[in-house]
Structures are given as C-alpha cells and as structure tokens.
N, C-alpha and C positions, 0 to 999 in steps of 0.2 A: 687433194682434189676437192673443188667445191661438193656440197651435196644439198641439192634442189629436189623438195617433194614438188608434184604436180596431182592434179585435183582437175579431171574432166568431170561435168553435168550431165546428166541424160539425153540434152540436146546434141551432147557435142559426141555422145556414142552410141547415138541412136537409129545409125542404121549400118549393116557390115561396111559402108563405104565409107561413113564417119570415124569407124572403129581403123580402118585402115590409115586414115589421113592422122589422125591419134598417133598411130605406131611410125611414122613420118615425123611428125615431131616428136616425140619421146628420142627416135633415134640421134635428128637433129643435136638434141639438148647433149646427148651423152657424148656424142661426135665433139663437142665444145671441149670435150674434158671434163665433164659432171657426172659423177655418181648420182642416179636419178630412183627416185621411188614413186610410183605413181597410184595413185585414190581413185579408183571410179565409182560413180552412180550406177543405178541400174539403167539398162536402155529408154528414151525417152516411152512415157507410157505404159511400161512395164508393171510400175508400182500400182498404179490405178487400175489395171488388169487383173492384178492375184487380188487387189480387197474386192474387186467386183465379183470374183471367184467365191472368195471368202462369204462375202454377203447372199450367195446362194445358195448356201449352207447354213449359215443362220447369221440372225438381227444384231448377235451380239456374241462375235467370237469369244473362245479364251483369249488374253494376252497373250501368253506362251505360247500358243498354238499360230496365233496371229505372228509370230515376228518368226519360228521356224518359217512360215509362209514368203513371205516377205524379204528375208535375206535371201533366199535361192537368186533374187532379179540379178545382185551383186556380182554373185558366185556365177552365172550366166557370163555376164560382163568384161569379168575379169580372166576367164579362161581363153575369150572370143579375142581380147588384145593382146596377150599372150602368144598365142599362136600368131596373129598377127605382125608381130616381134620376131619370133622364132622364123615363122616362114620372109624375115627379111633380112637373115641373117644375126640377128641380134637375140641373145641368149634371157632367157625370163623365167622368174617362178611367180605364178599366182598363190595367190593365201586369201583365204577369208579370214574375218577379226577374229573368230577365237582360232584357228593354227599361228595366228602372228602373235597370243592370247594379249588383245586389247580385253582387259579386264572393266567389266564396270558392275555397276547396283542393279540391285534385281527390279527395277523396275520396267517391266516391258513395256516396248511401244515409245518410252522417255527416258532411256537408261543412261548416267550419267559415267563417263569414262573414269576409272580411278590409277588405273596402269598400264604402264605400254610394255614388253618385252622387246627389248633393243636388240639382245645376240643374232635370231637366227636373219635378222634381217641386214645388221653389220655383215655376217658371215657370209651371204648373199652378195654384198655389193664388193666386198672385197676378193668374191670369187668372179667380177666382173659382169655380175649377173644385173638387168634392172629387172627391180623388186612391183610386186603389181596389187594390191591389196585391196580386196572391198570396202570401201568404203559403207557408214550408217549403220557398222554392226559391231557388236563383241560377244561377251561372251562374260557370266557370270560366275563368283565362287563355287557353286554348284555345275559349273559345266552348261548351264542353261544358255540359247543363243538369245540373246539381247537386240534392238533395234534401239538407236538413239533418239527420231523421231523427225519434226522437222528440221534442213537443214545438216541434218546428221554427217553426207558427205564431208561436207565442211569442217564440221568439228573433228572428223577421223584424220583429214589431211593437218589441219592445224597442231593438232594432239601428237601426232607422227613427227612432224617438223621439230616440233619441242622435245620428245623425247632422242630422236635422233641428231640434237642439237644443229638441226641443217641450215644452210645459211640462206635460205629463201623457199618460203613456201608458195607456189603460183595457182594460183585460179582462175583455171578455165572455164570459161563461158560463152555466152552468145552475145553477149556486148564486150567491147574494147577498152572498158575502164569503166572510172566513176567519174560519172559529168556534175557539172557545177547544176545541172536541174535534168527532168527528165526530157531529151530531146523531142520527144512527138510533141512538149507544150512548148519548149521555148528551140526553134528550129537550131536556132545558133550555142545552144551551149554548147560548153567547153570539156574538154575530156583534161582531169586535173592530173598531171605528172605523180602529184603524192599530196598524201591527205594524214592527217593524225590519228591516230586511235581513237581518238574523244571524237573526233569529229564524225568519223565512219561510223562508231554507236550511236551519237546521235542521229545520224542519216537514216543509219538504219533501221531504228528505233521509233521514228517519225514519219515512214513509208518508203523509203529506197531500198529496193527488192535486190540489188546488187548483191549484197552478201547477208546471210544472216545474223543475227545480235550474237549468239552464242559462239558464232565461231569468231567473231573480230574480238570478243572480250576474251577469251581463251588466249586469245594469239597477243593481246594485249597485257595478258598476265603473266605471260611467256617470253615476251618480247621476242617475238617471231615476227621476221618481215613478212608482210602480206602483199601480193603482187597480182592482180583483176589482169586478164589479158583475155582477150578472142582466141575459142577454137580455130574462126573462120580466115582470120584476116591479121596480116604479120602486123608488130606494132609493138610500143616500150608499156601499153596497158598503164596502169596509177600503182605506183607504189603508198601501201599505207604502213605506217610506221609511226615513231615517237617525234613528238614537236623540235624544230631546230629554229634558228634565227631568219633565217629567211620564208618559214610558214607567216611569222607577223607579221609580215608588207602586207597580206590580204588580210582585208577585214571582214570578209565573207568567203567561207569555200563552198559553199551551197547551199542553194533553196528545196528542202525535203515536202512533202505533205502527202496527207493522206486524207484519201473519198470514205473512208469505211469511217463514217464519224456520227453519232449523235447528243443531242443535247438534252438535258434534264434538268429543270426548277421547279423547289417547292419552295411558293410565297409563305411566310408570315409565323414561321414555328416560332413556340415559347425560346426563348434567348437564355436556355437554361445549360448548365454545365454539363459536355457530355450528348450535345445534339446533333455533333456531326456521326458518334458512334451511332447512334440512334438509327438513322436516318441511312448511313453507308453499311453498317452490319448485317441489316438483310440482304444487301446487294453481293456482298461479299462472301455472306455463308451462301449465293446461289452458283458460286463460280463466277461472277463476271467484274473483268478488271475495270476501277473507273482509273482515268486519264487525269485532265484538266479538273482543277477543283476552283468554284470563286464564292466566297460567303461576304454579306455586305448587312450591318446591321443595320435596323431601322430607325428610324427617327426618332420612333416612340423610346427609344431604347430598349422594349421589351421581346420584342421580335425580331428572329432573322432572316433573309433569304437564302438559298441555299443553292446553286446550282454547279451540274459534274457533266462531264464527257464520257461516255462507256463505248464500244464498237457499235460499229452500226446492227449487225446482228442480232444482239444482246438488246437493241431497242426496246422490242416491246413488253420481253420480260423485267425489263429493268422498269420500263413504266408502271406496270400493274403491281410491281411487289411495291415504288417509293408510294405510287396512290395510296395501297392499305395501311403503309406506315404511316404516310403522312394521315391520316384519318384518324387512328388512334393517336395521333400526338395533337391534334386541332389544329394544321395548317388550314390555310385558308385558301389555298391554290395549289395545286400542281399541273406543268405542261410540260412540252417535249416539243422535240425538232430534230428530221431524221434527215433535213435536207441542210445540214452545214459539211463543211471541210476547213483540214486544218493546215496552215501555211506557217512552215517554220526556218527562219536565218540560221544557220550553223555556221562558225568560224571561230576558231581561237583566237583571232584581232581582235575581240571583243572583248578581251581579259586588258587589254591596251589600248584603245580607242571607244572616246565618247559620241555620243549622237549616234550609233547606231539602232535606238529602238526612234529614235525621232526622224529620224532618215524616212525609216520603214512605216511609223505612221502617217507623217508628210505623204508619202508617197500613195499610202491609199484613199487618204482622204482626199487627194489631188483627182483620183479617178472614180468618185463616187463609191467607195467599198467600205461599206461599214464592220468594223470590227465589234464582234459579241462577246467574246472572250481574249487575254493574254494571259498569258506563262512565259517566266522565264528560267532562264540557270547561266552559269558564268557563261559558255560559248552558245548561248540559244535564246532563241526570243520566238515562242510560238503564239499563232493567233486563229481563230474561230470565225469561221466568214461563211457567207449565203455560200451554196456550192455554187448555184450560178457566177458567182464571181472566182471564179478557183482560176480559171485559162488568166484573168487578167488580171488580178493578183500577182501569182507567177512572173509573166511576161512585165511587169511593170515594175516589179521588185529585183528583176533579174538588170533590168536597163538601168536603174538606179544604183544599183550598185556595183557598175562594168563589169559583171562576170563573166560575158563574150571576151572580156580583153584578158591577156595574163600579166599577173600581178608584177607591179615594179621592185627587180632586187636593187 
C-alpha cells in the first residue's frame, strides 16, 4: 500500500467546519488504498493568541516556558480531527512530537529535528489506524518540549515522510500550487505541474510564501516528493521533485521577488585588504542578514565603493551602525534606500540556454525600469529596482518570457 503523509495549515483547520472537511479527505485519501499519516498546524490564529497571552505576563518569556505554551495550539488540533475521523467512522490516534518522540536539540522556539521514531506509528497504520500528529513540535534529550519555529509544520510532515520512507508527502494549503509568479500581480499566471528542488529554494528563498526554505531543503536532502495542493478546491496541486529531461524545455519556471528590501552604500573607503570585513562585521555581530553584495573600485585605484541589501526591517539599524563604521574608516559617503524591491528569474534552462540575463534586461530597459543592482547563480538571475516599478517588472518579465503558456515537450 502506498503511504502519503499530509500536512494541513492553520487555515485549512481553522474552524470545526474546516476541521471536518479535513477528515473528508484524509478519509478520501485512505479509501484510494493509502496508508495515510497526517501533520496539523495549530487553528488558524491560535499561535498569535497564546504569545499574546504570554506577552501579558511578561516582555520577555522563558524559551522553555514559551514552547510548553505554544504546543498545546497542536495538541488542540489534533485531538479536534481525530474525533472528527472517529465520528466518521474512520479509526485514528492523535500524538504530539514527543509521544511519537520526534527528537530534536535543545534549542527552544528554533529546535532542530534529529530523530523520528518510526515503530509506534508503523504499528498504527498496520493496525489500519490513520496516524494524526502535531505538527512544529518535539521533544528534547531531557524530555524538554521543543517548538521548531517558523514553518515548523512543514518541516515535521517533510521529516515524517522521510523517516517513514513514504512515497509522497502532500501540502495542504489555501493556494492550488506554485505559480509561475504571484497571481494578484500577473492575473494570468500559470500553476506549474512540477518544479525542481533548486528551483522551489530559490522561490522560496527570494519571497514565494508557498512553502518554506527549510522544509523544501529537508525534503530535498531526503528526496521526498513534495506535492502543494488546496484544502479548498480539488486539483493535481505542483509536484516538486528532482530535475528530469523535460523540466529543460523551460527556461524559466518563475518570477519570485520580494517588497521587504533595502539598500546601503558607502562612497570612497581606503581600498585596503580586509574592507569588506570591516565594513559587514558590525552588521553581522548585530544579527542582520545582508543579501545582494556589489563592490566597484575606483578610478583612483585607491578607493572603493561598497554597497549591500539587508531586510527592509533591519534598515535603519543597519544604517547607523555602517555610518559609524564608515567614519572611523574615512569614507566619504554613506546613503541608503528603503524604497527598492527585488525581481528574480528562477529556471534550471538556464544551466542550458543563452541570452537569458539579456532577454531580462532588454526587456526592462524597453519599459523604462532601471536596474541598481544584479546577482546571479547557475538557475537565478536577481535584480534591484525602484519599488514603484516592481507591478511592471513582473508583468513585463512574465510576457517576455511566455510563462502564461506551458512549456514545449
């Protein structure tokens, strides 16, 4: 018998009537002939609920204290579909991650999984039971309960599938796949059949809110089929998986970007060995990730420019610490710009076809969109643009490179 984990979102069990339509397809699934294991989130808004609890008690929980909090939403969740199950005739045990003991490191709040225990949940599905498990929890060598963090769900169903070596792990959501761009800017994108691993990290990794980074690399380390599908509405959802001969007829499988962007240059630092440490090491002993990096020497040859990308967030702490750097090193400038976004091609065509970074600049210089920055990597080509131009961008990048259309096998 096949054996399919599935992985509902908050949205998709966030109210008894959701929770019902859930136990409708779980039953569906098993009715096929599937031994099925199922991941849930906590109800939608539940999570946001206990820290606002928490935050009423005080500014700055314990860790440990904070994720016993926290997992209850699960434990909630999974008891509520259970019965749901049960009262449809269909036999169920719920488990939280430490009774199934999903083992992970003591870090609370970001705890990283290290072991699954496969028996009691084999022993379950061979007593014809489906198996129902909280998902975003475990449980650490000390017995302590662990919360994974953001995303967590994801990474509990993807870690499950792997250990239970099941032949497709399905994620449930409130969108029907992953589209070739985000539908509200380009009306007409395309919901992709199957996408790569590489290319889903990069997606995701460059603003497509579909799945998260940690759980598509897990499942890509694992070689676990990953399968996006709608709670709401029947549909074949995108499979993502490992690259085949017919992914390189496209040259493009999507256009990613992200609003949360800004920019930082400092004019004119000494051109001395050791400037980029200089200049990023306080940004980085403050916690904040930089992005895009572009350094350009100067004429004189004694000088260089320096400019980086950090979240939009992080702006204006990132501003004040490069200004005092830069003043002890005698730059001659530093500025900033908190109104860019960033527009990036993902496709593994690109490992096999040329003119795709010239395509992509034709195309915006054709509609007045100046480019501030690029980055690239073998399947990516990202770029730095006025936010005002982010809608037409998009929609201009997307027509250029027929991603309304599906690709010629």
């Amino acid at each position: 018998m096949t054996l399919i984990v599935q992985k509902y979102g908050g949205t998709s069990v966030g109210t008894p009537e959701r929770i019902a339509a859930v136990a409708d397809k779980v039953i569906t699934t098993r009715d096929r002939g599937n031994r099925v294991v199922v991941v849930v989130s906590a109800m939608s808004g539940e999570t946001n609920r206990l820290l606002a609890l928490a935050d009423q008690i005080s500014d700055k929980p314990v860790p440990r204290e904070l994720d016993v909090l926290l997992a209850t939403g699960e434990q909630v969740t999974i008891a509520l579909l259970s019965m749901a199950l049960e009262h449809r005739g269909c036999t169920a045990r719920s488990y939280t991650g430490g009774q199934v003991h999903i083992l992970t490191d003591s870090a609370h709040n970001k705890a990283r999984i290290r072991e699954i225990e496969d028996k009691r949940i084999h022993a379950d599905l061979d007593a014809g039971h489906v198996v129902v498990v909280a998902g975003f929890q475990g449980v650490d060598e000390h017995g302590n309960i662990t919360t994974l963090g953001r995303g967590g769900s994801d990474t509990t169903a993807v870690a499950l599938a792997a250990a239970l070596k099941a032949d497709e792990c399905q994620i449930y959501t409130d969108v029907d796949g992953v589209y070739t761009t985000d539908p509200r800017v380009v009306p007409d994108a395309r919901r992709l059949h199957r996408i790569t691993f590489e290319e889903m990290l990069e997606m995701a990794s460059l603003g497509s809110k579909v799945l998260q980074i940690r759980s598509v690399s897990f499942a890509g380390r694992y070689n676990v089929p990953l399968r996006v599908l709608s709670s709401f509405e029947e549909g074949e959802g995108t499979l993502i998986t490992y690259e085949d001969e017919k992914m390189e007829q496209a040259l493009i499988s999507g256009i990613a970007f992200n609003r949360d962007e800004a920019k930082l240059t400092v004019i004119g630092v000494p051109d001395t060995p050791g400037v980029a440490h200089q200049l990023l090491g306080p940004i980085a002993d403050a916690n904040i990730e930089v992005d895009m990096i572009v350094q350009n020497i100067a004429p004189d040859g004694a000088t260089t420019d320096f400019t980086f990308t950090v979240n939009r967030n992080d702006y204006k702490r990132a501003l004040d610490i490069l200004t005092r750097t830069a003043t002890i090193m005698g730059a001659r400038q530093v500025s900033g710009d908190n109104k860019i976004v960033k527009v990036s091609l993902v496709g593994v065509g690109m490992r096999s076809h040329a003119g795709i970074a010239s395509t992509m600049f034709g195309t915006l210089a054709k509609e007045g969109v100046n480019i501030r920055m690029i980055s690239t990597s073998e399947i990516k080509i990202s770029v730095v643009v006025d936010e005002k131009y982010l809608e037409l961008a998009v929609r201009s990048l997307h027509d250029a490179f027929g991603l309304s259309q599906p690709p010629k096998v």
